[in-house]
C-alpha positions as CSV (number, residue, x, y, z in Angstrom):
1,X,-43.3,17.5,1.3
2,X,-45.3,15.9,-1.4
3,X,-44.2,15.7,-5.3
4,X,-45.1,13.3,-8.0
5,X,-42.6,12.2,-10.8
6,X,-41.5,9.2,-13.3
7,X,-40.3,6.2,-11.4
8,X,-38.3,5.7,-14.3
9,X,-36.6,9.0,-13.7
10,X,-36.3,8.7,-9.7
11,X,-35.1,5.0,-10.4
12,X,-32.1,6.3,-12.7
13,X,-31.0,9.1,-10.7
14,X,-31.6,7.4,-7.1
15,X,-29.1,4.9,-9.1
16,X,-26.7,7.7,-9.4
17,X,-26.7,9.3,-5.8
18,X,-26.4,6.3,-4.3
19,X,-22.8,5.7,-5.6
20,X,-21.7,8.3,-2.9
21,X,-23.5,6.7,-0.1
22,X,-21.2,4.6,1.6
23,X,-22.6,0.8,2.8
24,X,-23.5,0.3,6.9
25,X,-21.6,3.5,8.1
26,X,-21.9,4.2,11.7
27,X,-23.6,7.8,11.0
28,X,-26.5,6.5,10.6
29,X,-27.6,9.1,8.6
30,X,-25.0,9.0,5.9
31,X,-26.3,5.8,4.5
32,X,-29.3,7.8,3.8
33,X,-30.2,10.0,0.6
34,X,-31.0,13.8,1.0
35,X,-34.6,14.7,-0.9
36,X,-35.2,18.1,-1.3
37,X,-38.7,19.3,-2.5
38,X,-37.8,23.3,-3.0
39,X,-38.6,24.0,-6.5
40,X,-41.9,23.9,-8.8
41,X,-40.5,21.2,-11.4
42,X,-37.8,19.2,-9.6
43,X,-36.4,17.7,-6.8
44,X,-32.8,16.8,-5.8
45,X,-31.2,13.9,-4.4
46,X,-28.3,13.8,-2.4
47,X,-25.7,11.4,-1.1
48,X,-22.5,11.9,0.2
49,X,-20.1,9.9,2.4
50,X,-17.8,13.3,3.9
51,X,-15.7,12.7,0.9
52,X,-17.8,12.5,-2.2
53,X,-21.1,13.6,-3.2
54,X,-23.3,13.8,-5.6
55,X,-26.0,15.6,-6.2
56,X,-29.0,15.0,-8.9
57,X,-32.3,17.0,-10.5
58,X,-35.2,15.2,-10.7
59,X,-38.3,16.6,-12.6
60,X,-41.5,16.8,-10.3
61,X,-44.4,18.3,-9.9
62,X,-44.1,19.6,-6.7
63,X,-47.4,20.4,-4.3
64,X,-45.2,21.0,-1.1
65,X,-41.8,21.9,-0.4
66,X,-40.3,19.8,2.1
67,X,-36.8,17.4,2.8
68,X,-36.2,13.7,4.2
69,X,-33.9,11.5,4.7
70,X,-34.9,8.0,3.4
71,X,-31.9,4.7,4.2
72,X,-30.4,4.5,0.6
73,X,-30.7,0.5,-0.2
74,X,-34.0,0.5,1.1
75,X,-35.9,3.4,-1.0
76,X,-33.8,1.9,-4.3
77,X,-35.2,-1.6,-4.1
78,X,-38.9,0.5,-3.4
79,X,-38.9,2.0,-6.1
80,X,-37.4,-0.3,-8.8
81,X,-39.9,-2.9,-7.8
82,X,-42.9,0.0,-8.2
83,X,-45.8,-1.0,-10.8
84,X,-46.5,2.1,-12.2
85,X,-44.5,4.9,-14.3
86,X,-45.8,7.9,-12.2
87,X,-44.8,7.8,-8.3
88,X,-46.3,10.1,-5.4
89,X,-44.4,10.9,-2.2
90,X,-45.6,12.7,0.4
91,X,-43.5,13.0,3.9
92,X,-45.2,14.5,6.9
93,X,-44.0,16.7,9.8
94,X,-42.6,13.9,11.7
95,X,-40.8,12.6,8.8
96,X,-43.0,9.4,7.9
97,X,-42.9,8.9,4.0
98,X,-45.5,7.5,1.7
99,X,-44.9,6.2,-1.4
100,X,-47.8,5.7,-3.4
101,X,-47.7,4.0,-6.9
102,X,-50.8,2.4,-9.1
103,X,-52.4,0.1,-6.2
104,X,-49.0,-0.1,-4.1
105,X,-48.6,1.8,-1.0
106,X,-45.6,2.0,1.1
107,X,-45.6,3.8,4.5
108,X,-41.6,4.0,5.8
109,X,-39.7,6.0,8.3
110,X,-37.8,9.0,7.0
111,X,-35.2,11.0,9.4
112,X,-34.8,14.2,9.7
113,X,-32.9,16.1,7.1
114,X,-31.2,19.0,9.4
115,X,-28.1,16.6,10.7
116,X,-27.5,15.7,6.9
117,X,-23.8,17.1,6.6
118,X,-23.3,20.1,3.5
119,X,-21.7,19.0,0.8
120,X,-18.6,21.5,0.0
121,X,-19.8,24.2,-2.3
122,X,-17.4,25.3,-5.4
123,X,-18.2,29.0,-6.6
124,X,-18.5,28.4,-10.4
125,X,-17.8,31.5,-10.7
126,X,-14.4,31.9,-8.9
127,X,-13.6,28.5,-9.6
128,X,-11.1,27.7,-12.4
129,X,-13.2,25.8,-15.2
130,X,-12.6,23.2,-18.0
131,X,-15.0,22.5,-20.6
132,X,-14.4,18.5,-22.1
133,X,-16.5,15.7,-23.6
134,X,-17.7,13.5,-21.4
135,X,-16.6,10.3,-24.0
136,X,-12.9,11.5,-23.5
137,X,-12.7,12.2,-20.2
138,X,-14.4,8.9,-19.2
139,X,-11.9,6.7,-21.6
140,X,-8.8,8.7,-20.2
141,X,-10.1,7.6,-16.5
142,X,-11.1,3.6,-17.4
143,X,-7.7,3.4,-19.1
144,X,-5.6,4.2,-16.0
145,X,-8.0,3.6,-13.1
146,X,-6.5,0.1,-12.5
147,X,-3.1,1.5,-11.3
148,X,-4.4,4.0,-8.4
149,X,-2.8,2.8,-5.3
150,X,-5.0,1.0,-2.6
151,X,-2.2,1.3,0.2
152,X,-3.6,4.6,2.4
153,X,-0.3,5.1,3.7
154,X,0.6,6.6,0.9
155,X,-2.2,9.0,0.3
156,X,-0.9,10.8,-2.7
157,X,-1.2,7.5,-4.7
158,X,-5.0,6.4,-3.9
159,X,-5.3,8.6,-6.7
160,X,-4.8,10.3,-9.9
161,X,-3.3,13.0,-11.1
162,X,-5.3,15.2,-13.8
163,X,-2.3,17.3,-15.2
164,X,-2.3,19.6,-17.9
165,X,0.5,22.0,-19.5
166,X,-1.9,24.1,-21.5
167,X,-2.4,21.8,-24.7
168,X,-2.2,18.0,-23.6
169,X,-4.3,16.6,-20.7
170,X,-2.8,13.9,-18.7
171,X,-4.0,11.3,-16.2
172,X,-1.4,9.6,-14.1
173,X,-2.1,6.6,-11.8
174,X,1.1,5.2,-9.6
175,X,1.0,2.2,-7.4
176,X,4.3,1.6,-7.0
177,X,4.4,-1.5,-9.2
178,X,3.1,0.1,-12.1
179,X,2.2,3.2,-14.0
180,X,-0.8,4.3,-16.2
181,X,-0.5,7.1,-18.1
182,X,-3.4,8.4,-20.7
183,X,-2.7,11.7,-22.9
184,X,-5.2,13.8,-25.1
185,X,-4.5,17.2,-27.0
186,X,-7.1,19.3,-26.1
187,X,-5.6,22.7,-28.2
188,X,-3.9,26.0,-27.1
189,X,-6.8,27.1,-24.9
190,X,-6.9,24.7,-22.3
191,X,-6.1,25.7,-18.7
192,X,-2.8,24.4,-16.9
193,X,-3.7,22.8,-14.2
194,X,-2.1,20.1,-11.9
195,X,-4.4,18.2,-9.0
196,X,-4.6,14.8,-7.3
197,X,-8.5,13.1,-7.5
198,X,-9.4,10.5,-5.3
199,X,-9.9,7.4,-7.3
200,X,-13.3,6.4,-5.8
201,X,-14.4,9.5,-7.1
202,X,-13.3,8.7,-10.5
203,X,-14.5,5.1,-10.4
204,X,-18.1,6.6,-10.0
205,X,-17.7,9.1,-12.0
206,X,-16.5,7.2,-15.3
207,X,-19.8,5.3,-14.6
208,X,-22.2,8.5,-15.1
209,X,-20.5,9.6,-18.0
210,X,-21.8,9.6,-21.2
211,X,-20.4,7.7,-24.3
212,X,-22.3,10.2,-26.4
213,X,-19.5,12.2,-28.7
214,X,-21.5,15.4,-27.7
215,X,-21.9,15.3,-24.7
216,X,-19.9,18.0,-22.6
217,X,-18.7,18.0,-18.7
218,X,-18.1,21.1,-17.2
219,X,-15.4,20.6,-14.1
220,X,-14.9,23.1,-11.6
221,X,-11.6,23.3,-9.1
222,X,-11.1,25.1,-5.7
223,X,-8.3,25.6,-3.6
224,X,-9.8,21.8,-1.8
225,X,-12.6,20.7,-4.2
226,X,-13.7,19.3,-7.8
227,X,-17.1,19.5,-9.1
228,X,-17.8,17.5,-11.9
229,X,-21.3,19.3,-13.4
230,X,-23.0,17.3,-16.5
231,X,-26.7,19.4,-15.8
232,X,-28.8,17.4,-14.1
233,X,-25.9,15.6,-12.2
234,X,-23.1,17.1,-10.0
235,X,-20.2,15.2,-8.5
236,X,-17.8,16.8,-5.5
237,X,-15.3,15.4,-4.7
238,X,-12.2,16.6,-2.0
239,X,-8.9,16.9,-3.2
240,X,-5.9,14.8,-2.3
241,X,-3.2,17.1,-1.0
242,X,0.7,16.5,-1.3
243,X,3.3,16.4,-4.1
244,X,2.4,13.5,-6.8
245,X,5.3,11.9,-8.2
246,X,7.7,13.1,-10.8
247,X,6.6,10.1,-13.1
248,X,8.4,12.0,-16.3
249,X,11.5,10.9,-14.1
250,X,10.7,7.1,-13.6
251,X,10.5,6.6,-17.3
252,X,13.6,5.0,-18.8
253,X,14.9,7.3,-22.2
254,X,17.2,4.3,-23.3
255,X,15.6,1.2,-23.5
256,X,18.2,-2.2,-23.6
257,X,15.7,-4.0,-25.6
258,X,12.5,-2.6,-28.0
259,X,10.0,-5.2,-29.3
260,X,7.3,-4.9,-32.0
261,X,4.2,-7.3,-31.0
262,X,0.7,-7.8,-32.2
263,X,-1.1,-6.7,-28.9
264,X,-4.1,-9.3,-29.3
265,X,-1.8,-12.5,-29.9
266,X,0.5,-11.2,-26.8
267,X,-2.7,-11.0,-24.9
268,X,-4.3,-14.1,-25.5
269,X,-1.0,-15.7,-24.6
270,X,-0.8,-13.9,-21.6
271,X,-4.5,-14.8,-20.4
272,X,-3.6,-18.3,-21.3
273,X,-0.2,-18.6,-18.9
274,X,-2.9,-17.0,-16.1
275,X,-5.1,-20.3,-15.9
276,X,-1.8,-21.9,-15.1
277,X,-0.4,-19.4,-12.4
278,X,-4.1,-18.5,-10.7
279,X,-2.3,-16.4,-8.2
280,X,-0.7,-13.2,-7.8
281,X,2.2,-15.3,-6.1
282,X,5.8,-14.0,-7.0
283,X,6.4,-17.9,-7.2
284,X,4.4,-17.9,-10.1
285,X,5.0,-15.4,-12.2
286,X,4.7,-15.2,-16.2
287,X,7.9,-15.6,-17.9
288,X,8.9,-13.6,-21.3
289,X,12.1,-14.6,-23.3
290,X,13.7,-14.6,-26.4
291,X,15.6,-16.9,-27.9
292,X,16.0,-15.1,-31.1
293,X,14.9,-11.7,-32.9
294,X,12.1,-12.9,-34.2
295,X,10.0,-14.9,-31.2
296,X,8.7,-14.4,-28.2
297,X,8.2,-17.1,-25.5
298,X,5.4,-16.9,-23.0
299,X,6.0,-19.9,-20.0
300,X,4.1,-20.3,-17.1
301,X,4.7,-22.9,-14.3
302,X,2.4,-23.9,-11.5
303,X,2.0,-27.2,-9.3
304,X,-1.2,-26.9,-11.6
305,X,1.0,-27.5,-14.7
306,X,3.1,-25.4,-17.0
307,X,2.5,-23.5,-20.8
308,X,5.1,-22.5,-23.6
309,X,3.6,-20.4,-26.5
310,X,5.5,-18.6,-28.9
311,X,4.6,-15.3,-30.6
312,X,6.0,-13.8,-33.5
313,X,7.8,-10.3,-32.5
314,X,10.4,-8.1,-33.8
315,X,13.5,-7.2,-31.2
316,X,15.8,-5.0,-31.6
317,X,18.6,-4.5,-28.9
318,X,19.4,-7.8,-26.2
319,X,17.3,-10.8,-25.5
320,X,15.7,-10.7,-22.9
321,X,14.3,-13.4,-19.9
322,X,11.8,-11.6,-17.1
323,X,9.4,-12.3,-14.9
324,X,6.3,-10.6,-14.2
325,X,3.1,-10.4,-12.5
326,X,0.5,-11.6,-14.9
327,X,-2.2,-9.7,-13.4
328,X,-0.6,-6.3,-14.0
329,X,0.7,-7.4,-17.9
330,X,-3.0,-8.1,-18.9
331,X,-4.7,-5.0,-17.0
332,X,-2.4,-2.8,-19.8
333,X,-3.1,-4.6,-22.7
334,X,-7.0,-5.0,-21.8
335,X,-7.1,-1.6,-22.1
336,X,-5.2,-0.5,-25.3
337,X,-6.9,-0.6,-28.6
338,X,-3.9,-0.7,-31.1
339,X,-3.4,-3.5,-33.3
340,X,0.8,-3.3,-32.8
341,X,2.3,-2.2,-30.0
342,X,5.4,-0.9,-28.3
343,X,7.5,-2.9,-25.4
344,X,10.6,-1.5,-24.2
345,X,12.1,-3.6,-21.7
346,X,15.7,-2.8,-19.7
347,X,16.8,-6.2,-18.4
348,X,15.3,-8.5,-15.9
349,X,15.4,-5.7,-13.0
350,X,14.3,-2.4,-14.9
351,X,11.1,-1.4,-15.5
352,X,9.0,-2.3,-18.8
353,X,7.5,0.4,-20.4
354,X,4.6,-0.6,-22.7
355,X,3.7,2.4,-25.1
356,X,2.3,3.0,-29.1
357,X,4.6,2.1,-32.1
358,X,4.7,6.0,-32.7
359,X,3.9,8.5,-30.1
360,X,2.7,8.8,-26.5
361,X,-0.7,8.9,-26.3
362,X,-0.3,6.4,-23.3
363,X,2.5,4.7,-21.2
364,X,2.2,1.9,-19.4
365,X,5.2,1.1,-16.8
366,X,5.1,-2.6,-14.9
367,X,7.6,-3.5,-12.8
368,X,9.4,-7.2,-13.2
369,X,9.2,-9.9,-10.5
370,X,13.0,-9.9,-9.1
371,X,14.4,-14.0,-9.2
């Protein structure tokens, strides 16, 4: 194999592929990247860790086809570190690699590509497809990540589930002590569709995605598998099987108590009752009550200290006095952009359901901290 190419470009995309390579596995070879020399003017990377991979085009001039396997954290600090913008690499029968750029040489040990494992193949063209931007699909996934479920014992919930009823598109994440839920109307021509991603697969893919209002994703689904294609770079990723939960159900119709609040003031008081409690400890927990209609009172108590800070809201329905988990309060309001907000609480065992002043574009559930 022997190809030259930008190390700009090979440092981007070797950037890329290594998000599916998973850190000191014991296959040795999976903590490796695939390169493929096969075609005139590119190459392609791959990593993959049996449950994600990903897959990306390099442009090269390519002098001889040929495949390696180079250890992933060692050919990325290689090449990042190279002093010149064009890079040769040349790999011989018995898999040593050189890596030749301006005055530098490098001479490393590759391994033989044959026991690299296949990545699952979609057929693009029995696959169902959906055509999105790649801006929409990446704020729909950073805006619900945070509630996919770590607990593997419940496998359904590790992560999210892309929903759609032929107009809206949904993303659901459920970890059992809160909700996420993300909405966009994507018109009467948009497939129905109803599958459970993984959410490390999500996590790197948000990461690739483009802010760019243009750009477009093109996502492929199989009976097993996703493909997320944006050109140059492709994503697979293995479905989650099982039933996700009915999270239409879980949300309460009747709320006992609806405040209007100024998102930014709510979460400044929020981050401020954190420095007191420091832990996720349901001893410390942030405190919201009302005295009146008209005020809101943040309190937090610690052996550090203790905070009181009123904001101005406007309640309709009973007072209320809960305790929550200041962790999961500020994750929601981090990632909502509206200047008022919605808060429907249902006493100081029901769920809190944090949503816009009009609509549903997203719903936010957290569960309070029982006394």
């Amino acid at each position: 194999m022997k190809f030259t190419c930008s190390r700009d470009d090979l440092v981007n995309n070797v950037s890329i592929v290594q998000r599916a390579v998973t850190a000191n596995s014991t296959v040795n070879i999976l903590n490796g990247i695939l390169i493929e020399a096969s075609d005139d003017n590119k190459i392609k990377l791959t990593g993959y860790d049996l449950q994600t991979g990903i897959e990306a085009d390099v442009e090269a001039n390519v002098t001889e086809k040929g495949a390696v396997v180079i250890d992933s954290k060692f050919f990325g600090d290689i090449i990042r570190k190279l002093p010149e913008p064009e890079v040769d690499i040349i790999s011989d029968s018995n898999f040593q690699t050189t890596i030749k750029c301006g005055q530098a040489e490098f001479k490393i040990a590759g391994l033989d590509p044959e026991p690299f494992p296949k990545i699952p193949e979609v057929d693009e063209k029995e696959a169902e497809k959906i055509v999105m931007g790649q801006k929409i699909l990446k704020n729909m996934i950073n805006h619900t990540i945070f509630a996919v479920s770590r607990d593997t014992s419940r496998p359904v919930l590790t992560g999210s589930n892309v929903v759609s009823d032929g107009s809206v598109l949904s993303v659901v994440s459920i970890d059992g002590f809160r909700m996420a839920i993300n909405r966009e109307d994507m018109g009467n021509d948009f497939p129905k569709i109803n599958y459970i991603v993984p959410g490390k697969a999500l996590t790197e893919m948000s990461k690739i995605l483009s802010d760019d209002d243009d750009a477009e994703i093109n996502i492929y689904t199989s009976m097993q598998n996703l493909l997320f294609d944006i050109g140059n770079v492709r994503m697979i990723s293995r479905l989650i099987e099982g039933q996700f939960i009915n999270f239409d159900s879980i949300i309460t119709k009747n709320p006992k108590t609806v405040i209007t609040i100024n998102r930014k003031q709510f979460l400044d008081a929020v981050d401020r009752a954190s420095l007191i409690i420091m832990t996720d400890d349901r001893k410390c927990p942030v405190r919201f009550l009302s005295n009146n209609p008209s005020e809101l009172t943040v309190q937090a108590t610690s052996a550090r200290g203790n905070l009181q800070e009123n904001i101005d809201i406007s309640l309709e329905g009973d007072l209320i006095d809960v305790d929550f988990n200041s962790r999961y309060v500020l994750d929601v309001l981090k990632n909502i952009d509206d200047e008022i907000i919605r808060v429907e609480v249902n006493g100081g065992q029901g769920p809190c359901i944090i949503k816009p002043v009009e609509g549903d574009k997203y719903i936010y559930l957290i569960l309070p901290i029982r006394r």
